[in-house]
C-alpha positions as CSV (number, residue, x, y, z in Angstrom):
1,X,-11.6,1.6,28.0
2,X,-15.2,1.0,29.3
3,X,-16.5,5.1,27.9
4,X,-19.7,5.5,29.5
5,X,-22.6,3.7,30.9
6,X,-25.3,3.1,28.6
7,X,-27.9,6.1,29.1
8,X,-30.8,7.2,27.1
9,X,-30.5,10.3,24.5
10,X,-31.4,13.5,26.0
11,X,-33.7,15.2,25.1
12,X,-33.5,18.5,22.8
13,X,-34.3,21.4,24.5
14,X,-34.3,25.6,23.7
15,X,-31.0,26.7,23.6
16,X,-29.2,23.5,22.2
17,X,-26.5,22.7,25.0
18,X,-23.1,22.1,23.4
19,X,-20.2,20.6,25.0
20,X,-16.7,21.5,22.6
21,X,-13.9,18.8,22.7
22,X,-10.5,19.8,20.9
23,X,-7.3,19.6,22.3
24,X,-6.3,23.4,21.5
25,X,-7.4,26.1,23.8
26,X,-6.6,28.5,21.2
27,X,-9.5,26.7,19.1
28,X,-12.0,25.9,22.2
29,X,-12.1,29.7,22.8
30,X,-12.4,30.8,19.6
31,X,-15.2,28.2,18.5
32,X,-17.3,29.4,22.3
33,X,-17.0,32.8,20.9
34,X,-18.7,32.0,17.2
35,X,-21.2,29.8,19.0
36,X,-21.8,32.8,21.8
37,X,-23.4,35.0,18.6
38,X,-26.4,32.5,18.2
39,X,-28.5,32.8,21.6
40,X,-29.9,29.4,20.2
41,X,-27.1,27.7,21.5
42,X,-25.1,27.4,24.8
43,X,-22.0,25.9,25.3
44,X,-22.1,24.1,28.6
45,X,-18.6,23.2,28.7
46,X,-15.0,22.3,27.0
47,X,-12.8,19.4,27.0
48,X,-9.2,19.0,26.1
49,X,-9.1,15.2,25.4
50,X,-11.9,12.6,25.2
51,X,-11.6,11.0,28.8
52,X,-12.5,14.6,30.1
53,X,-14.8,14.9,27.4
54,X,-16.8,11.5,28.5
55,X,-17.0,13.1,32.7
56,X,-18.0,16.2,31.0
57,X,-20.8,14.6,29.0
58,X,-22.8,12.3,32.0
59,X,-22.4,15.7,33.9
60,X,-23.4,17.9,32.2
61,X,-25.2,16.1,29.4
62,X,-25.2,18.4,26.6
63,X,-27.8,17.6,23.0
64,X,-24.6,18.7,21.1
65,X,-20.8,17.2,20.8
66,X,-18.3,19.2,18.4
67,X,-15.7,16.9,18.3
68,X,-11.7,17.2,17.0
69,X,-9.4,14.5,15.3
70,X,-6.5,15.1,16.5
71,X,-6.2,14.7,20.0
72,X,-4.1,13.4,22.6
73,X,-4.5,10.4,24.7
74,X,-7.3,9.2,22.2
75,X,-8.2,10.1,18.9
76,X,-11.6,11.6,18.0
77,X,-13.0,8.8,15.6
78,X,-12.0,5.8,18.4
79,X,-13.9,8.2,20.9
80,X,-16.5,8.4,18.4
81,X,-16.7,4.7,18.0
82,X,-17.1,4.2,21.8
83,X,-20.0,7.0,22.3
84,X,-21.9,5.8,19.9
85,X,-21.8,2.4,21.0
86,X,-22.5,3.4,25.0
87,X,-24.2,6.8,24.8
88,X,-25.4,7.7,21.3
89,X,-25.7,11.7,20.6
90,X,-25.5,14.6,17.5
91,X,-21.4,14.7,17.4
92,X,-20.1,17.3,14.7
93,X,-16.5,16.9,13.7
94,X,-14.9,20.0,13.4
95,X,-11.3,19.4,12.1
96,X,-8.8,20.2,9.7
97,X,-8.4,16.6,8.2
98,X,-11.9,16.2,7.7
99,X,-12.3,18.4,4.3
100,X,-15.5,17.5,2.4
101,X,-14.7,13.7,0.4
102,X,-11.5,12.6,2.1
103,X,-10.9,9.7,4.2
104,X,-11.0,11.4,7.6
105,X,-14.5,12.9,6.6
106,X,-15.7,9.4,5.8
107,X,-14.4,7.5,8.4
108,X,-16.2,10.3,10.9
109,X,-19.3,10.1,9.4
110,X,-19.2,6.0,9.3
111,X,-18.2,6.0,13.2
112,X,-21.6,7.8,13.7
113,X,-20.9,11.7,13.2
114,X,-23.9,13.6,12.4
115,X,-22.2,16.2,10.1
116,X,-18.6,17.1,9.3
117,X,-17.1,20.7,9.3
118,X,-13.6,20.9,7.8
119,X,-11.8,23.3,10.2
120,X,-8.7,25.2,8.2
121,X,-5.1,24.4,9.2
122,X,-4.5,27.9,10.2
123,X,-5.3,28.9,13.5
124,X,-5.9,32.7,12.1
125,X,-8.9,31.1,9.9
126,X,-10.8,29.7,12.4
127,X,-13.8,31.9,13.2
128,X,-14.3,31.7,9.1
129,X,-16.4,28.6,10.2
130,X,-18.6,30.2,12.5
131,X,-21.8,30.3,10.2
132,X,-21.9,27.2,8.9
133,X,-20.7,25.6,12.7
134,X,-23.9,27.5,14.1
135,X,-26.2,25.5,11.2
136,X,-24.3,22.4,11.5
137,X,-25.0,22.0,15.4
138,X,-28.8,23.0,14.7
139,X,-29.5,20.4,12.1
140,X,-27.4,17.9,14.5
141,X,-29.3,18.9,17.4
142,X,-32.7,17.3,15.3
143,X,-31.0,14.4,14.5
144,X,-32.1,10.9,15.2
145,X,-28.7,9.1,16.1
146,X,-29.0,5.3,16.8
147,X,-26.4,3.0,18.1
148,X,-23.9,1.7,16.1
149,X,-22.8,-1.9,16.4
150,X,-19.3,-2.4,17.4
151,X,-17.2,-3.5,14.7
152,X,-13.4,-4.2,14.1
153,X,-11.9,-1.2,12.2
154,X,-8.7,0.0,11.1
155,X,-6.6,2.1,13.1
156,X,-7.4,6.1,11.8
157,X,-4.1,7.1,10.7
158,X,-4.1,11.6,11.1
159,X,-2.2,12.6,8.0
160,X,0.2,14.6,9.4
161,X,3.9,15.0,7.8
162,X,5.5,12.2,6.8
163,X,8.6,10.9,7.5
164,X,11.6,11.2,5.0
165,X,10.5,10.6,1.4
166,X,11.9,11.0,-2.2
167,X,8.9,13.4,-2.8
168,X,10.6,17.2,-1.5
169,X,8.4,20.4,-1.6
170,X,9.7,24.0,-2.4
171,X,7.8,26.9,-0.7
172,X,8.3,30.5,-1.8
173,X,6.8,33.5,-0.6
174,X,7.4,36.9,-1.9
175,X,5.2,40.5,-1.5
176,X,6.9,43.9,-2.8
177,X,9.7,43.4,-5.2
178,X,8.9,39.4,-5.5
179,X,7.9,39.7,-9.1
180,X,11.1,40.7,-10.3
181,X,12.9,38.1,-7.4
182,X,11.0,35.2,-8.5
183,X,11.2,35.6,-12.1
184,X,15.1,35.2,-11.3
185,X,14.4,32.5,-8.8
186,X,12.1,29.9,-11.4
187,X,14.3,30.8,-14.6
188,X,16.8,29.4,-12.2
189,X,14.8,26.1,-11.7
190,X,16.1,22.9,-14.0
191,X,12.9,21.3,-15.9
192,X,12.4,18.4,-12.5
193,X,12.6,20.7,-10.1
194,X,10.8,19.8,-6.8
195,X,6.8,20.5,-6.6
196,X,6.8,24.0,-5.7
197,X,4.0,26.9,-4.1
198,X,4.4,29.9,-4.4
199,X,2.3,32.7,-2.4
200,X,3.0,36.0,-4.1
201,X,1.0,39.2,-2.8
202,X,-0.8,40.1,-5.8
203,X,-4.9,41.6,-6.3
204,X,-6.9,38.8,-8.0
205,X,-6.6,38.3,-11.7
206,X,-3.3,39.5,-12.1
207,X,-1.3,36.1,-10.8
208,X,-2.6,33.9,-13.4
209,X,-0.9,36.4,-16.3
210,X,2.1,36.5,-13.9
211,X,1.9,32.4,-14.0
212,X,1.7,32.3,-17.8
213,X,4.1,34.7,-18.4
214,X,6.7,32.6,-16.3
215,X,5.4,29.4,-17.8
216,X,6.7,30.6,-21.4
217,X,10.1,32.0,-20.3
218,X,10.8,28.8,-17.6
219,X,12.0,25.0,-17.7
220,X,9.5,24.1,-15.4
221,X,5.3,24.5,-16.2
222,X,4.2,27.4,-13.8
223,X,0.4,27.9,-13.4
224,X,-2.0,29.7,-10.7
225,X,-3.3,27.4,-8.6
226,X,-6.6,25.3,-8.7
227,X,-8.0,23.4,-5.8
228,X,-7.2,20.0,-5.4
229,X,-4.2,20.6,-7.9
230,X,-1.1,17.9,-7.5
231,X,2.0,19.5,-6.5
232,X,4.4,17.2,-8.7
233,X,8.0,17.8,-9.9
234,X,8.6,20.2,-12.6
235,X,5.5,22.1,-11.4
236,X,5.4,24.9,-9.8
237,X,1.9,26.6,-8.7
238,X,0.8,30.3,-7.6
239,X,-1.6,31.3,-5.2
240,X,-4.7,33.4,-7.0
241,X,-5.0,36.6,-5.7
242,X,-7.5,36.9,-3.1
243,X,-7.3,33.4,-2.4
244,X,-5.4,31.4,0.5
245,X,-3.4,28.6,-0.8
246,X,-2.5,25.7,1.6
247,X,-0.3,22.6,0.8
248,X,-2.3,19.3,1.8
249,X,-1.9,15.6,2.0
250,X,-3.7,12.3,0.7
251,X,-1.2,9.3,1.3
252,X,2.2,10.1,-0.3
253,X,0.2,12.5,-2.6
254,X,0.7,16.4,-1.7
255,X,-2.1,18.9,-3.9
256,X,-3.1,22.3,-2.8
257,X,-6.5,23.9,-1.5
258,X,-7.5,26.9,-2.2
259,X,-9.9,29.1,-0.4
260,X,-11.3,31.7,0.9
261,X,-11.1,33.2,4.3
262,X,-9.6,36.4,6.5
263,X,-6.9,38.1,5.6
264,X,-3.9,37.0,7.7
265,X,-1.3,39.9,8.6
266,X,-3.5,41.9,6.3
267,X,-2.9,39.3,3.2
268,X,-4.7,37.0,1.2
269,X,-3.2,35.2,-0.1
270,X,-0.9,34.7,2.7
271,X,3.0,33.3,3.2
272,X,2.0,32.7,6.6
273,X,-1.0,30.5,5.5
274,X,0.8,28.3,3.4
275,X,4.2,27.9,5.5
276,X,2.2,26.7,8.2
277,X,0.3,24.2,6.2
278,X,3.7,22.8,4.8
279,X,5.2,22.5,8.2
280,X,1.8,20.5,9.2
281,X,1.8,17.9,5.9
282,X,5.2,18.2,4.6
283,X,7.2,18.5,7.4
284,X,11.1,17.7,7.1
285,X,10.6,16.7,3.1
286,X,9.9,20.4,2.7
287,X,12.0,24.0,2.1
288,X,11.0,27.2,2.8
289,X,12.4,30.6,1.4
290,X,10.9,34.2,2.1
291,X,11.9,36.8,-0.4
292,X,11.5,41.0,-0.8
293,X,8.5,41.9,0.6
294,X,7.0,44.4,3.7
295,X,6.1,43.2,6.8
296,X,6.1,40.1,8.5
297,X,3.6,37.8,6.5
298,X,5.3,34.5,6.5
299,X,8.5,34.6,9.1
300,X,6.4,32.9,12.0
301,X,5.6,30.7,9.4
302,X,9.0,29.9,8.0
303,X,10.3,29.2,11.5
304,X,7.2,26.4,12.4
305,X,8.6,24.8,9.3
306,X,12.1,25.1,10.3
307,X,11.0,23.5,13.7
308,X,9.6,20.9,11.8
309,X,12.7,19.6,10.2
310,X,12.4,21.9,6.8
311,X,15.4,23.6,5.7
312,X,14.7,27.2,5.6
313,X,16.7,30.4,3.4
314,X,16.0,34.0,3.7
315,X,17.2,36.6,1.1
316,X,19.7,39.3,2.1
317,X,19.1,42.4,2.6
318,X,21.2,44.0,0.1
319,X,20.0,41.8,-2.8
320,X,15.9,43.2,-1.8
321,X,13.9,45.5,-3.0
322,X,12.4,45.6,0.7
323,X,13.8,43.8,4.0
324,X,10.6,43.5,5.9
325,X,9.4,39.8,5.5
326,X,13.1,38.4,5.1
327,X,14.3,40.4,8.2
328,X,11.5,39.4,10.2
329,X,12.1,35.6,9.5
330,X,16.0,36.2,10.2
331,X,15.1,38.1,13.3
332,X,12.7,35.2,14.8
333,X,15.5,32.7,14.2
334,X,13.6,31.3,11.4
335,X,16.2,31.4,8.3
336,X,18.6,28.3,8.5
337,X,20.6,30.2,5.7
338,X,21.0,33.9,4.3
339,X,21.7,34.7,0.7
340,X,21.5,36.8,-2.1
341,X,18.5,36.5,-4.6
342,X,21.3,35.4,-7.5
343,X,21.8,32.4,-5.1
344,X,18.5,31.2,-4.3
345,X,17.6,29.2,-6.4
346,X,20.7,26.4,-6.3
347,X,20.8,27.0,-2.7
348,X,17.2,25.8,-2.5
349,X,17.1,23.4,-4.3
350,X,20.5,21.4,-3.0
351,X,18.8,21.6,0.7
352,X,16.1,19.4,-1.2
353,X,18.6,17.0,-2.0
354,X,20.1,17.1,1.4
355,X,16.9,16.9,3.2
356,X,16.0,17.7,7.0
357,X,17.8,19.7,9.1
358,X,21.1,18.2,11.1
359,X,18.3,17.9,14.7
360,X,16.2,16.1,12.4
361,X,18.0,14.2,10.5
């Protein structure tokens, strides 16, 4: 597709005009509100996709581009590629497959992106990015960006989840009670269990004695969570309190970030933050169970995995200490299966063996 005509760089002016581009109008609002607290900066406009995003930018021709990855119609690095070959400008990439080293981040930065902001999975983390957007676009905005040559390249390849593999990935998550329920669950587990993350609400410092007191009374290692850790079979890793815990993906290799952010239904960590990040990268090679716990951290969760192909399990209400999080899940139509805590375990696992759901199968 012939992009744009070939037209000068514009030049910077006082406030820096940005034009957003991401395909979720959920994100495009919540970005124009974390740029509307620098006066410094004025977003002139949004775009869903990038053939409304190239009208927008000979319109309106903004100094600024924040630009998303995954996108319909076209995806943001082949965009990239073309605007930098007709119409070079400051693009920041602002996406959630773009964290600082992968390939994503390189290839952006290789098309011609000025600076890379890795945007979290979870929709409620998103104005966490705020500062360091607002400093990104204003080093961009001083940028001198040249043209970059045409070139054959390989096709950018977004890593969502992958189809059916021998790799499966357990997801537990537990709050009030779940200290006693998972202690039941992982002495439960045989030593090659699948890879397994575990967010358990607990104030920092405490879940790394909870993991090594479970790692000398299980079959499988257990250990709190470090960033960038494998998830592998026969180990199972904790979320640190005060931390969010998200499963990601690097080719048929799954490992865990761990970060900071908002709390997320008052929670950090947060079931509902890792669920949806296993929907995103694990997809149908994943199961999901919610245990005891109050409120409703995690069911909306559980049931985007479900809808992804996961097999999903919910523990009864007689068997928990509290039926808040489990009842929530059941109630949303996100538990495939109900059972008692004394059953969790096998039933969790042999859905790993079975795989996805019959409607994905």
């Amino acid at each position: 597709m012939s992009l744009l005509a070939s037209h000068p760089p514009v030049l910077k002016r006082t406030p820096i005009r940005v034009l957003v581009v991401d395909d979720s109008a959920v994100v495009r609002q919540l970005l124009c509100r974390e740029l509307a607290k620098d006066k410094g900066i004025e977003v002139v406009g949004v775009a869903p996709d990038p053939y409304v995003a190239r009208d927008k930018i000979v319109e309106l021709e903004p100094d600024v581009l924040t630009l998303d990855v995954e996108m319909p119609r076209m995806d943001g690095i082949t965009f990239l590629r073309k605007l930098m070959q007709y119409r070079p400008m400051p693009v920041v990439v602002v996406s959630s497959l773009t964290g600082r080293g992968t390939e994503m981040a390189l290839a952006a930065m290789e098309a011609g992106a000025v600076e890379v902001v890795g945007k979290p999975t979870s929709a409620y983390e998103l104005g966490n990015i705020g500062e360091l957007l607002l400093e990104k676009i204003k080093a961009a905005a001083k940028a001198r960006v040249r043209l970059v040559p045409s070139k054959p390249a390989a096709p950018v390849e977004a890593p969502t989840a992958m189809l059916r593999t021998t790799d499966k990935i357990l997801a537990i998550g537990a709050s009030t009670g779940g200290v006693q329920a998972l202690t039941e669950v992982l002495t439960a587990f045989p030593p090659g269990a699948p890879g397994t993350v575990i967010v358990q609400h607990m104030p920092a410092k405490f879940t790394a004695s909870f993991a090594q007191r479970l790692n000398e009374i299980c079959r499988v290692e257990v250990r709190e969570a470090v960033d960038g850790e494998g998830v592998v079979s026969g180990r199972v890793l904790i979320a640190p309190g005060g931390k969010h815990m998200l499963l990601q993906r690097s080719g048929a290799r799954y490992y865990v970030c761990v970060k900071d952010g908002p709390e997320v239904f008052h929670q950090k960590p947060s079931v509902e933050v890792l669920f949806e990040s296993v929907a995103k990268f694990a997809g149908a090679n994943a199961v999901g169970a919610i245990l005891t716990g109050m409120g409703a951290d995690g069911a909306k969760g559980l049931l985007t995995m479900r809808r992804a192909g996961a097999r999903t399990v919910a523990q009864d209400e007689a068997s928990c200490v509290v039926f808040g999080m489990p009842a929530e899940a059941i109630k949303c139509g996100a538990a495939e299966r109900i059972v008692p805590l004394g059953d969790v375990a096998r039933t969790i696992i042999n859905l790993a063996q079975q795989g996805a759901g019959p409607e994905h199968s």
